[in-house]
Each structure stands twice: as C-alpha cells, then as structure tokens.
Residue frames as a rotation matrix with the C-alpha (Angstrom) as fourth column:
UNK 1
-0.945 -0.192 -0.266 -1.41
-0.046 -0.726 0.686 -69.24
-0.325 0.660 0.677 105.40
UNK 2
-0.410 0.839 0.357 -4.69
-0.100 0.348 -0.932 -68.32
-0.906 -0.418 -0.059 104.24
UNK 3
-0.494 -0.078 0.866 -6.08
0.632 0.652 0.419 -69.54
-0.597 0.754 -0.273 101.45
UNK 4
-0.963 -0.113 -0.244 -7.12
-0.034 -0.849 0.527 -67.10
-0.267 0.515 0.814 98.14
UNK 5
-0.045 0.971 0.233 -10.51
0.109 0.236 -0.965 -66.30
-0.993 -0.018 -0.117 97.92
UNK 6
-0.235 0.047 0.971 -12.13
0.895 0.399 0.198 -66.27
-0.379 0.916 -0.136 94.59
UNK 7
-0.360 -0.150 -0.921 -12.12
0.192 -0.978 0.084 -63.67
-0.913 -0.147 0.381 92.21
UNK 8
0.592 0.084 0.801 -14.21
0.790 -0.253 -0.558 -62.61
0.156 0.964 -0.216 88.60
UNK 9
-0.286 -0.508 -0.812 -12.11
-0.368 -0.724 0.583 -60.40
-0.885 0.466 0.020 86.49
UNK 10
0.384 -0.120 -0.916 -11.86
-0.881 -0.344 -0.324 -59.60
-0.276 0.931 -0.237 83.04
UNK 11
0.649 -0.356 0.673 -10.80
0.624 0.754 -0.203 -61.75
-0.435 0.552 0.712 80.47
UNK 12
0.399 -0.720 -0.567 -7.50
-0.552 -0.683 0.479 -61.14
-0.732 0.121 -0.670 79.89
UNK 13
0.541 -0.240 -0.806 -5.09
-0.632 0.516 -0.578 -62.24
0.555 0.822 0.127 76.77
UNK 14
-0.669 -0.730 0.140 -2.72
-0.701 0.557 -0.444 -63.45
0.246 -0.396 -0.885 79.20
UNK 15
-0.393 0.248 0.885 -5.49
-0.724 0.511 -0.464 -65.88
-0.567 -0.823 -0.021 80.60
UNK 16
-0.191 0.312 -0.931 -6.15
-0.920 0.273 0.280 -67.83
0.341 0.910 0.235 76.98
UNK 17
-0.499 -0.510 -0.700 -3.99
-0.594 0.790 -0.152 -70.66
0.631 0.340 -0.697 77.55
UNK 18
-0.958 0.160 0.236 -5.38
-0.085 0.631 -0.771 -71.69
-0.273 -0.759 -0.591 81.15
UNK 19
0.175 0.984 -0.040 -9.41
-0.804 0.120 -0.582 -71.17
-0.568 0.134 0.812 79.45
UNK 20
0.138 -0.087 -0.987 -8.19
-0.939 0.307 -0.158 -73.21
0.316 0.948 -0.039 76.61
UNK 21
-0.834 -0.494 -0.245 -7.09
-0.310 0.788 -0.533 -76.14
0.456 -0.368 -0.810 78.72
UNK 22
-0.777 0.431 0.459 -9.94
-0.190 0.534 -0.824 -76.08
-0.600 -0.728 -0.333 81.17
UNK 23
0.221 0.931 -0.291 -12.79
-0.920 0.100 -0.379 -75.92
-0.323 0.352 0.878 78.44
UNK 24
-0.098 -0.207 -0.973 -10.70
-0.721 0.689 -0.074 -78.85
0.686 0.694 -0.217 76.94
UNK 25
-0.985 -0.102 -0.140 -10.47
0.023 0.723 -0.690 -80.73
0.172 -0.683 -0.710 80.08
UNK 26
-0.412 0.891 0.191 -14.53
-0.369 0.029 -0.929 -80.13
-0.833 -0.453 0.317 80.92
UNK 27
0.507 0.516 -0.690 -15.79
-0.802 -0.011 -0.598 -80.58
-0.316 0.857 0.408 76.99
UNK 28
-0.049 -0.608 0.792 -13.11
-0.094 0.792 0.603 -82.95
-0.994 -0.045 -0.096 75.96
UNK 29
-0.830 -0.521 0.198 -12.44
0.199 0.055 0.978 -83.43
-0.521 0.852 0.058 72.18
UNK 30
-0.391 0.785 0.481 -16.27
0.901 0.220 0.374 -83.51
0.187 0.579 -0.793 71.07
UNK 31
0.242 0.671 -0.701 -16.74
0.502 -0.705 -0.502 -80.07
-0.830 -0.230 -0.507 71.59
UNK 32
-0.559 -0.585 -0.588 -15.48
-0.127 -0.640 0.758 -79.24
-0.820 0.498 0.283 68.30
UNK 33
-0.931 0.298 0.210 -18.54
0.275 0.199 0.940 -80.46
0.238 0.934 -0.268 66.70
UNK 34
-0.568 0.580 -0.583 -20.70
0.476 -0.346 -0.808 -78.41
-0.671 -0.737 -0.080 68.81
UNK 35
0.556 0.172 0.813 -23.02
0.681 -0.655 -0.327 -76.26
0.476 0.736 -0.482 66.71
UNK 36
0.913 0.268 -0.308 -21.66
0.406 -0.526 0.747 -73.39
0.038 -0.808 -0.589 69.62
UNK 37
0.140 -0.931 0.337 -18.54
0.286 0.364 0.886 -74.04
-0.948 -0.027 0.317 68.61
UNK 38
-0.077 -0.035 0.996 -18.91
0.996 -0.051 0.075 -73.66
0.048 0.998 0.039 64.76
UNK 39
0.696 0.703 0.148 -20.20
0.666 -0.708 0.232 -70.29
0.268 -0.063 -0.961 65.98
UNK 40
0.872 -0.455 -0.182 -17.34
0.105 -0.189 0.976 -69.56
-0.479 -0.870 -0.117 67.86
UNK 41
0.359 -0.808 0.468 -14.45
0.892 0.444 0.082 -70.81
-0.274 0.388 0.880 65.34
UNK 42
-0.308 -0.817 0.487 -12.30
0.943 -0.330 0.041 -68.07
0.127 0.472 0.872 64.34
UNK 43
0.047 0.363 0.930 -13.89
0.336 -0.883 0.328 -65.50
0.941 0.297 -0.164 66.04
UNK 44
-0.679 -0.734 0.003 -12.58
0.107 -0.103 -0.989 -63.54
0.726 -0.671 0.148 69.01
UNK 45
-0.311 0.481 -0.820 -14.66
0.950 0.176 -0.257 -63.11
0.020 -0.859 -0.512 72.59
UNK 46
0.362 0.474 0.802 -16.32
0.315 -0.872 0.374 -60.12
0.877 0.117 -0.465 73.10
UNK 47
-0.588 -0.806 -0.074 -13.61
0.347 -0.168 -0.923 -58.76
0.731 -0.568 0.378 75.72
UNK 48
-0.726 0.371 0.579 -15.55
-0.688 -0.383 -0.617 -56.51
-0.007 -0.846 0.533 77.94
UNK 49
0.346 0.883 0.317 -18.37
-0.910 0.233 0.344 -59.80
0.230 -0.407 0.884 78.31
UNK 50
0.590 -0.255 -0.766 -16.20
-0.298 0.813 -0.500 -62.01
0.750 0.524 0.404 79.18
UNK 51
0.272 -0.320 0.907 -14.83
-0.924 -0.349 0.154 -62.69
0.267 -0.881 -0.391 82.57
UNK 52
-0.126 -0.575 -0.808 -12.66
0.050 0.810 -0.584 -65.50
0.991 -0.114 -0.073 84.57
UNK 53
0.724 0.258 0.640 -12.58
-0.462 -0.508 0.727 -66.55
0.513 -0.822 -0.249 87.94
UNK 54
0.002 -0.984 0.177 -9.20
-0.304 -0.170 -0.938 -66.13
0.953 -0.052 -0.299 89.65
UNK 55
0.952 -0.151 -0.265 -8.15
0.301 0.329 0.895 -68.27
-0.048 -0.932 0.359 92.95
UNK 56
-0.010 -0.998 -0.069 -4.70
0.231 -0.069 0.971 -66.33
-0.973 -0.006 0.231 93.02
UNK 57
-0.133 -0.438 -0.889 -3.43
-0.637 -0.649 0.415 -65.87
-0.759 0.622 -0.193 89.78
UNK 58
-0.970 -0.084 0.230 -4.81
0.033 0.885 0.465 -69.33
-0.243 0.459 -0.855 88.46
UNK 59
-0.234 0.947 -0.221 -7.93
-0.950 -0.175 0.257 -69.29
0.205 0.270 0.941 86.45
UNK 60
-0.949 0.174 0.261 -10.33
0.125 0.973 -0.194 -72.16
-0.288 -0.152 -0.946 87.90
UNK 61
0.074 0.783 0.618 -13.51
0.867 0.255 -0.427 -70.86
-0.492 0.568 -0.660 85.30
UNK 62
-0.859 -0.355 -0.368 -14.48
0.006 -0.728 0.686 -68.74
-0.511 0.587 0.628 82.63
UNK 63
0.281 0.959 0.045 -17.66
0.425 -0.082 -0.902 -67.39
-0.860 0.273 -0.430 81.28
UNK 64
-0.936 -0.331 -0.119 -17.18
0.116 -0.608 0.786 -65.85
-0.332 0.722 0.607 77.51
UNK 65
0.377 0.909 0.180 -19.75
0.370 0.031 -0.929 -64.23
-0.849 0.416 -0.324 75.00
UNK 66
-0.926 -0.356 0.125 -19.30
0.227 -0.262 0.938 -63.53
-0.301 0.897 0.323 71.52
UNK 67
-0.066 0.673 -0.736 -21.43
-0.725 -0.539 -0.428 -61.16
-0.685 0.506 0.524 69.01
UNK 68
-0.765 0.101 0.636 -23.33
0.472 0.760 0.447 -63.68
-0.438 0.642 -0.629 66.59
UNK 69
-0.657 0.702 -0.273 -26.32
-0.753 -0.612 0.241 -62.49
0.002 0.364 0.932 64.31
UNK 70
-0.480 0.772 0.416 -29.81
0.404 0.616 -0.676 -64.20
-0.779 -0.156 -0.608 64.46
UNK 71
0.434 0.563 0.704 -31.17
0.901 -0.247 -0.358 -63.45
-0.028 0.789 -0.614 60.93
UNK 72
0.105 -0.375 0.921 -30.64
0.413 -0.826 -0.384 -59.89
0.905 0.421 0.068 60.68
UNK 73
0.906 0.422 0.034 -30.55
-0.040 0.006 0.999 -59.44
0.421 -0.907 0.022 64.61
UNK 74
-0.288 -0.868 -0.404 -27.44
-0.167 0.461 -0.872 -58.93
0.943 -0.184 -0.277 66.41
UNK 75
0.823 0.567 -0.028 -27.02
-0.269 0.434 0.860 -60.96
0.500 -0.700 0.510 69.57
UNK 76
-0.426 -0.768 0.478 -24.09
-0.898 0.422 -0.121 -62.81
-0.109 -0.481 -0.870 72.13
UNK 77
0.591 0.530 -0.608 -23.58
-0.314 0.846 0.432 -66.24
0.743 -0.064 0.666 72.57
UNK 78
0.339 -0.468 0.816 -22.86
-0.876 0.159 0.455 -67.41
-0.343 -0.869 -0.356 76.05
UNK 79
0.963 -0.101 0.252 -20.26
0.009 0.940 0.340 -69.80
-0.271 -0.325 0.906 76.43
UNK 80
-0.045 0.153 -0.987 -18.46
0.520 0.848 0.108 -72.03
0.853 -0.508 -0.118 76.85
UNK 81
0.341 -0.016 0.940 -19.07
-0.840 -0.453 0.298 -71.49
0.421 -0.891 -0.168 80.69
UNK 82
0.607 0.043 -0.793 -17.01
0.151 0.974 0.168 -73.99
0.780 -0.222 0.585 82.24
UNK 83
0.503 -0.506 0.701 -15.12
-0.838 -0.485 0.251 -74.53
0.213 -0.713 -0.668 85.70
UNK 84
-0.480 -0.868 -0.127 -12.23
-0.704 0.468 -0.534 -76.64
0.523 -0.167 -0.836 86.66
UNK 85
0.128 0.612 -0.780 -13.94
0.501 0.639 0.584 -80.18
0.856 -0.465 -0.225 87.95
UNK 86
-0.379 -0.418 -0.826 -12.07
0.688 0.469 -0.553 -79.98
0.619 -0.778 0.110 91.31
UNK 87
-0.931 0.156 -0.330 -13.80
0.124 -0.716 -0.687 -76.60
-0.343 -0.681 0.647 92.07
UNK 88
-0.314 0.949 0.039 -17.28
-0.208 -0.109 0.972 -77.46
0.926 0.297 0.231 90.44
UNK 89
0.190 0.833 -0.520 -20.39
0.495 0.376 0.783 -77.20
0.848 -0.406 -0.340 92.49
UNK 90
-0.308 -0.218 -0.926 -19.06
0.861 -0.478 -0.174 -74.30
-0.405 -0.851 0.335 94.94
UNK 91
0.787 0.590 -0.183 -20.94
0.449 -0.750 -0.487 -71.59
-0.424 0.301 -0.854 92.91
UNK 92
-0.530 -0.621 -0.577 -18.19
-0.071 -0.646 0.760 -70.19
-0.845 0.444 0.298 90.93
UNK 93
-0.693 0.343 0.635 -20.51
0.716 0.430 0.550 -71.06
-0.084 0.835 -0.543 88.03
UNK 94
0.601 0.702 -0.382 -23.33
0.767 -0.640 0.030 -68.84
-0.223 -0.311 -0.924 89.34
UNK 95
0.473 -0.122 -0.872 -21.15
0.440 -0.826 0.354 -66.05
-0.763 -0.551 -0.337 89.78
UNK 96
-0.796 -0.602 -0.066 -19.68
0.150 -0.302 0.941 -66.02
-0.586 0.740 0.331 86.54
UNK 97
0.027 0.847 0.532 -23.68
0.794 -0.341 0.503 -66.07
0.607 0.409 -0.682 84.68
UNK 98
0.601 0.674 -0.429 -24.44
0.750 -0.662 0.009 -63.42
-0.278 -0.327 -0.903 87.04
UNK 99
0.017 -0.694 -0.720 -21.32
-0.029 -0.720 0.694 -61.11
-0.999 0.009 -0.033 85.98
UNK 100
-0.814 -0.039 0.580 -22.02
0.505 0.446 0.739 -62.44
-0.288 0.894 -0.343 82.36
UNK 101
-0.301 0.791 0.533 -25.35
0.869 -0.003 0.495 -60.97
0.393 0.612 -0.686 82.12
UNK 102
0.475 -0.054 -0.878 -25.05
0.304 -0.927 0.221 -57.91
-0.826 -0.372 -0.424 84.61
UNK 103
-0.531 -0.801 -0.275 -22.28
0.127 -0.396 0.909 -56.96
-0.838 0.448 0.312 81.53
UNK 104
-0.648 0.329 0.687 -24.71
0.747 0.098 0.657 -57.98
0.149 0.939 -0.309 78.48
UNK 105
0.479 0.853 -0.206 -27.42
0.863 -0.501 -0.070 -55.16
-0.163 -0.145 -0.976 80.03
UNK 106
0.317 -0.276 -0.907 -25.16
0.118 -0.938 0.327 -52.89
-0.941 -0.210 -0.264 80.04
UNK 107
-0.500 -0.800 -0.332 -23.69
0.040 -0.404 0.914 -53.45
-0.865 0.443 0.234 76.72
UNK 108
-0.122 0.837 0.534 -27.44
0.964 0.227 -0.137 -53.74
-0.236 0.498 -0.835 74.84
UNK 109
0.738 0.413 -0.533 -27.75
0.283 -0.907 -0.311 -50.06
-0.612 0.079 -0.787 75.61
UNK 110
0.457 -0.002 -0.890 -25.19
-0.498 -0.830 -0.253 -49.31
-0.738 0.558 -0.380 73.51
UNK 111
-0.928 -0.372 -0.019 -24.41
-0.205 0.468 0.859 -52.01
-0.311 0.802 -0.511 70.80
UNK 112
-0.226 0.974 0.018 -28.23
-0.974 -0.225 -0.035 -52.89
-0.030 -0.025 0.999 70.32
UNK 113
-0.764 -0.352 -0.542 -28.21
-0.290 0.936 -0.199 -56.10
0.577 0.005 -0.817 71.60
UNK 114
-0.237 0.833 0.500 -31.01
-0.888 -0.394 0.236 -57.40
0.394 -0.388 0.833 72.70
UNK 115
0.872 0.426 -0.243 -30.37
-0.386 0.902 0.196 -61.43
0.302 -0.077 0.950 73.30
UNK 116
-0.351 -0.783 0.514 -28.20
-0.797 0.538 0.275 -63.94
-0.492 -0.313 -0.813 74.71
UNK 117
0.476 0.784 -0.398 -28.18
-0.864 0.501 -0.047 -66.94
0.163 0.366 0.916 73.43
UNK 118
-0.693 -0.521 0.498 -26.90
-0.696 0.665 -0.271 -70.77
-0.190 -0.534 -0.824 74.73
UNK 119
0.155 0.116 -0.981 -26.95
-0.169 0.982 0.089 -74.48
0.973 0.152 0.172 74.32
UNK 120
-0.931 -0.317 0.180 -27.51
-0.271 0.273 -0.923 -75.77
0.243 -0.908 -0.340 77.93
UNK 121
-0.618 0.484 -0.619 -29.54
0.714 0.675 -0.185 -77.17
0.328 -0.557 -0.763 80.74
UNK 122
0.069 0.948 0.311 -32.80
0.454 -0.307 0.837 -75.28
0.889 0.084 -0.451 81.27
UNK 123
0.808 0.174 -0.564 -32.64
0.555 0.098 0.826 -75.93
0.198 -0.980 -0.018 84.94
UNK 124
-0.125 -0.977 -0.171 -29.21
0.979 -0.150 0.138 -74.36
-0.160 -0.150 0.976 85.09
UNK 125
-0.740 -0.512 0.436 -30.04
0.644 -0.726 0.240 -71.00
0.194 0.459 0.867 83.21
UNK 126
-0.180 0.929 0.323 -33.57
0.641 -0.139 0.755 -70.38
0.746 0.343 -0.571 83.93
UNK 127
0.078 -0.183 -0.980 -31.93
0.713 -0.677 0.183 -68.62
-0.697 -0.713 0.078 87.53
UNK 128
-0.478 -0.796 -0.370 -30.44
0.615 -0.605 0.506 -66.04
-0.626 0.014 0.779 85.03
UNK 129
0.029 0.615 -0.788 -33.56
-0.594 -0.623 -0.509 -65.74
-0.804 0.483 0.347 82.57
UNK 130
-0.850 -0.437 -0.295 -33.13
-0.482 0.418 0.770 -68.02
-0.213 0.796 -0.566 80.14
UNK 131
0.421 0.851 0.313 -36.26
-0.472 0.500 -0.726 -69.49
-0.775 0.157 0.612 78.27
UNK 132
-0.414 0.000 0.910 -36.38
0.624 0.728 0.284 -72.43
-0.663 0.685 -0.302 75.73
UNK 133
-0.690 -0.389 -0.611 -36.20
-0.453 -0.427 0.783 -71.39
-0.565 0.816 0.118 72.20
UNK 134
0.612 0.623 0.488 -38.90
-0.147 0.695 -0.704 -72.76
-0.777 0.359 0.517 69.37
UNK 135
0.051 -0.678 0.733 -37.24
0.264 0.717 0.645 -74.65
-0.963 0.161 0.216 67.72
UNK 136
0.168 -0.029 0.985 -38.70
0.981 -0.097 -0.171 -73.43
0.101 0.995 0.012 63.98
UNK 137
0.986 0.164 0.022 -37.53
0.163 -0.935 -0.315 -69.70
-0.031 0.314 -0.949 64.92
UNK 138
0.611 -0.753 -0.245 -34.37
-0.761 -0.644 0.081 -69.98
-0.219 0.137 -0.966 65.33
UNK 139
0.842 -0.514 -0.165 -31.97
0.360 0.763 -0.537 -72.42
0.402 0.393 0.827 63.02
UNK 140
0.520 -0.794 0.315 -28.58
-0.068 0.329 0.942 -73.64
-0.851 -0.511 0.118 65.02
UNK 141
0.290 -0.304 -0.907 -25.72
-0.945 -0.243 -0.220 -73.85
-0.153 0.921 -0.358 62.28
UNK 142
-0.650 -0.324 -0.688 -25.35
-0.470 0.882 0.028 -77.38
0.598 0.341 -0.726 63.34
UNK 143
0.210 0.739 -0.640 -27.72
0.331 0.563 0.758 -80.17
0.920 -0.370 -0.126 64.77
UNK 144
-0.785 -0.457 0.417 -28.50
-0.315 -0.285 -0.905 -79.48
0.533 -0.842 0.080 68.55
UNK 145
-0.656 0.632 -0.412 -30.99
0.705 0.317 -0.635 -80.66
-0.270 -0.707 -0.654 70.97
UNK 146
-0.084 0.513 0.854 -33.91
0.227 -0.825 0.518 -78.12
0.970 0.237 -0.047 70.30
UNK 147
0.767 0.451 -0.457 -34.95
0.543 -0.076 0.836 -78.22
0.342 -0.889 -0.303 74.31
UNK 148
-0.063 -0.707 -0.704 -31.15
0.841 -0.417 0.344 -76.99
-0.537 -0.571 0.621 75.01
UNK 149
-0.669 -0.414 0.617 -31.22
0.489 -0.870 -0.053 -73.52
0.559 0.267 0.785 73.08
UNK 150
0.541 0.706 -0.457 -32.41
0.837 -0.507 0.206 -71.19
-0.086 -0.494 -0.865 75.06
UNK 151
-0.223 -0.156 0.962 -32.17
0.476 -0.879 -0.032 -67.45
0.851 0.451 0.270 75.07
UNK 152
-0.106 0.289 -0.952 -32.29
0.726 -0.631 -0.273 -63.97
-0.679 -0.720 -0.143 77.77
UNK 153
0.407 0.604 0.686 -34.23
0.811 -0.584 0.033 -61.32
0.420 0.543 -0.727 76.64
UNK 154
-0.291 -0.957 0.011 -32.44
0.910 -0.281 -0.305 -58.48
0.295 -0.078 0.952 77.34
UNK 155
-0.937 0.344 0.065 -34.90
-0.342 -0.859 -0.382 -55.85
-0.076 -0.380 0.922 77.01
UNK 156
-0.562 0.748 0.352 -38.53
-0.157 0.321 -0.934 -56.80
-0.812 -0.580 -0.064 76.36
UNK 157
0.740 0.500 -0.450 -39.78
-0.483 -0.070 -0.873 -58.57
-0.467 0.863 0.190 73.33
UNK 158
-0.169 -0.838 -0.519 -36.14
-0.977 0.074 0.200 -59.23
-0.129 0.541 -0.831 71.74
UNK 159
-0.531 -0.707 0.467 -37.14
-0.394 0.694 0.602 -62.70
-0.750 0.136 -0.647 71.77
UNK 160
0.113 0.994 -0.017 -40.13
-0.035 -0.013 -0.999 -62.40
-0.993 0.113 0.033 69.68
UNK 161
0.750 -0.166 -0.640 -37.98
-0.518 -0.750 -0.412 -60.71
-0.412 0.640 -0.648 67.10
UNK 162
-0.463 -0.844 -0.271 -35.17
-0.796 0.261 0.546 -62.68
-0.390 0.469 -0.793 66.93
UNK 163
0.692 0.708 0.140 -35.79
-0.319 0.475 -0.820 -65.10
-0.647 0.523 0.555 64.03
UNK 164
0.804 -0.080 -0.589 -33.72
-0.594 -0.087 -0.800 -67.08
0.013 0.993 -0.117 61.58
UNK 165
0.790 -0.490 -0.368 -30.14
0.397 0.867 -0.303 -68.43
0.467 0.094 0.879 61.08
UNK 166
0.936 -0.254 -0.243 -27.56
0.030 -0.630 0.776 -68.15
-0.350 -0.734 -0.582 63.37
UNK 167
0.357 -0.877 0.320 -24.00
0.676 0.006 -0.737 -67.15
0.645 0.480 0.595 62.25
UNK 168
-0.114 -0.993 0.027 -20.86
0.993 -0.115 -0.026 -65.90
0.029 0.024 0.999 62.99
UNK 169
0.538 0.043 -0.842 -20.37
0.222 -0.971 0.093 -62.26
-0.813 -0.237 -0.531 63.81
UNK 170
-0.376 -0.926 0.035 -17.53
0.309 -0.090 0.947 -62.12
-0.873 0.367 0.320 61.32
C-alpha cells in the first residue's frame, strides 16, 4: 500500500486538538511563558493564514498567524510553527513558511498589513525574509532574546514604520 504523501491545507476547527498536542509535545510546558504566547492567549488564528500539514487525515505540523498591533500598526504573528519530531527535518517546515507567507501577501493588500512578525532562529527564517528586529523599536510584551525577533516586510518600508509595543489584536 502506498504511503500518503504530504499535504498543506487550511486550518480547520476540526484540526485544534491534534495542533494543540503537537505544539505541546515540541514546546513542552514552558511555552506558556513565551512573550509569543502572551500574544496569542485568548485570541483566535487568523483562519485564512493559517495552514496544517496533512499525511492522511493526521496533522504532522502547523504554521498559524494571528493579527497583533505594533504601536498603532497592524501586523501577524507567525507561529507557533511546529512539526511532529518523528517527521522533523523532511521539509514540511519549509513548506508550511512558504504557504504562510505566500497567504500574508495576499492578505496585506487587503487588511493593510504590512509585517510579520516572530521569535525564532535567524538562520531558519532569513530563507523566507525575515530580518532581525532593533531591539529599542519594537517592545515584546514579555522578556525575549532581542537577536530572535525578527520581522518580513511585506511591502517595502513596513519595517521602518513599525514601532512600539506589541499587543494583542483583541
């Protein structure tokens, strides 16, 4: 029998529980004191940026973005982006950032969004556009590494602009 190839889709509701588990199994209890997290807390994904990847009918990753403001700026924050150990390091990561940010271009033109932002590994995002953040423009809502925020400019300039504290869409 041959084995299911891999698939990005939508984030569905039906696919909560199995994100919930794997971000818990990859992050493990100390991601609740993430700043990224605080950011996140009671506030739903941004459905259409938000996307899973499907071996069969089992989710083995999941890219999400939520609407956050930067000062008076609205923006996304990527994340969590996380895949199932047993299938890390076969590019299912890649392919979710690249469906992650093929979606944010499209949805700048009409929400005015001009930024992504993430807590991560330089080397990791810097395929997708990501640049390190200065630290004194843009204030995290909890302590974070300063080297790990980084940011994609969506259109040109947006990161010039974005400036201040980050918060909660809500």
């Amino acid at each position: 029998m041959p084995e299911n190839p891999l698939a990005i889709a939508p984030e569905l509701p039906r696919h909560f529980d199995e994100i919930d588990q794997i971000t818990r199994e990859v992050f493990g209890p100390g991601m609740f004191a993430r700043a990224a997290y605080k950011l996140r807390e009671r506030v739903l994904p941004e459905a259409s940026l938000s996307f899973v990847a499907l071996k069969g009918n089992r989710v083995v990753g999941s890219v999400r973005q939520t609407r956050i403001w930067i000062g008076n700026k609205p923006a996304l924050l990527l994340g969590p982006l996380c895949v199932l150990p047993t299938f890390k390091n076969g590019g299912i990561g890649k392919r979710l950032m690249l469906e992650a940010v093929e979606a944010a271009k499209t949805f700048q033109h009409d929400e005015d969004v001009n930024l992504i932002l993430l807590v991560g590994d330089l080397a990791y995002y810097a395929p997708f556009g990501f640049k390190q953040v200065s630290a004194d423009k843009i204030i995290m809502p909890r302590p974070v590494d300063p080297g790990r925020v980084l940011a994609c400019e969506l259109s040109e300039g947006a990161l010039k602009a974005a400036e201040g504290e980050v918060r909660a869409w809500a």
